[in-house]
C-alpha positions in Angstrom: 2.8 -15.7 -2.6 6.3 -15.1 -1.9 7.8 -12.5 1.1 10.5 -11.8 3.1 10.1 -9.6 5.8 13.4 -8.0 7.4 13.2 -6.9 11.0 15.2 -5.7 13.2 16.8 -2.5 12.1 17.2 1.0 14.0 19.2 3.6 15.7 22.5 1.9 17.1 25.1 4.1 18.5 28.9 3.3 16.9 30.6 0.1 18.8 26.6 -1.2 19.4 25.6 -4.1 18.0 22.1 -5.2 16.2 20.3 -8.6 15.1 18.5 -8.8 11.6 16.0 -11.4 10.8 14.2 -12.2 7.5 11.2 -14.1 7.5 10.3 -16.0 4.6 7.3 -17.5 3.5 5.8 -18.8 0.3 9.3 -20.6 -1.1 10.9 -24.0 0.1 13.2 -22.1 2.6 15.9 -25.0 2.6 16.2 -24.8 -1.2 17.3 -21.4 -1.7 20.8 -19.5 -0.8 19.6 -16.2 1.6 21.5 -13.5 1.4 21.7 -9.8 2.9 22.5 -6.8 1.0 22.6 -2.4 1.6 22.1 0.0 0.1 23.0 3.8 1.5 21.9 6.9 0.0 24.1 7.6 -3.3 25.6 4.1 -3.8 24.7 1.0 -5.4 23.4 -1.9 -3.5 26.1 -4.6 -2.1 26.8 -7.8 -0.8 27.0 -7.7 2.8 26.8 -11.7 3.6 25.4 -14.6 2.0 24.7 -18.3 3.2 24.2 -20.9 0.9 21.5 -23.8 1.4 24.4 -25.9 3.0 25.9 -23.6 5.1 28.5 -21.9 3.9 28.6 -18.3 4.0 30.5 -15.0 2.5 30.8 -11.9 3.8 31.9 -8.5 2.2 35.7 -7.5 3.6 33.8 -4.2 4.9 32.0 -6.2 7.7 34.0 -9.5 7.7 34.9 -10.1 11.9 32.0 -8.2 12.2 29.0 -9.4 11.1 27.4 -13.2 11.0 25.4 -14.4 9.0 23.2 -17.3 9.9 20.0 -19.4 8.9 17.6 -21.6 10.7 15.1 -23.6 8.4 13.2 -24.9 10.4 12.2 -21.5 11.1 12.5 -20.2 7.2 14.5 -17.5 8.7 17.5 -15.9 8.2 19.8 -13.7 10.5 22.4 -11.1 10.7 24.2 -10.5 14.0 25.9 -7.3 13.0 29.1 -6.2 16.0 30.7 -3.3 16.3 29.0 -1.2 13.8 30.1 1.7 12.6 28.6 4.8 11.0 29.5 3.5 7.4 27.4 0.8 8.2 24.6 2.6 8.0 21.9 1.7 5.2 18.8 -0.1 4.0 19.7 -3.9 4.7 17.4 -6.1 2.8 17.1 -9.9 2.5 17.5 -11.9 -0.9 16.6 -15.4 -1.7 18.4 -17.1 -4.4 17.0 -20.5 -6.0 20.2 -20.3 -8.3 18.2 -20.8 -11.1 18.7 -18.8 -14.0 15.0 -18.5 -15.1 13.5 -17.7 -11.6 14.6 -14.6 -10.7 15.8 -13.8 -6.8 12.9 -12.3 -4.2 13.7 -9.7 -1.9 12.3 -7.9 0.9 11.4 -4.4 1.8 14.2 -3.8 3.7 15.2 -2.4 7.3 17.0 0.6 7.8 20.0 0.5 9.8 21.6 3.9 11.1 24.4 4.2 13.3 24.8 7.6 14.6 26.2 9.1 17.9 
């Protein structure tokens, strides 16, 4: 079976800084785009950063400069070094896995919660 555990998340004062990681298991790591995504309470889930199977990642302008994204397959994990965060950063950050394909859908974890709070 398929899962992707996020860890990593906590209490983080404005300015700190935190490190996501997203395990995954039961997929071919190296052929799927990873992605992480939030969702805080009231709003709708976004895009926060996405890396695709060869590298190349995106990043929401909110977090752009900010935020990295970054995967190591060999590991079938993916990271996200998140800098100078503020308290709109705070939210449920979970991890997607894309295969692209429109008849399998994406997976996606649990999720970690993120606060950032004086």
């Amino acid at each position: 079976q398929v899962q992707l555990v996020e860890s990593g998340g906590g209490l983080v004062q404005p300015g700190g800084s935190l490190r996501l990681s997203c395990a995954a298991s039961g997929i071919i790591f190296s052929g799927y785009a990873m992605g992480w995504y939030r969702q805080a309470p009231g709003k709708q889930r976004e895009m926060v950063a996405t890396i695709t199977r060869g590298g190349t990642t995106n990043y929401a302008e909110s977090v752009e400069g900010r935020f990295t994204i970054s995967r190591d397959n060999a590991k079938s994990t993916v990271y996200l070094q998140m800098n100078s965060l503020k308290p709109e950063d705070t939210a449920v950050y979970s991890c997607n896995a894309d295969s692209l394909s429109l008849r399998i859908p994406p997976y996606w974890g649990q999720g970690t919660q993120v606060t950032v709070s004086s």
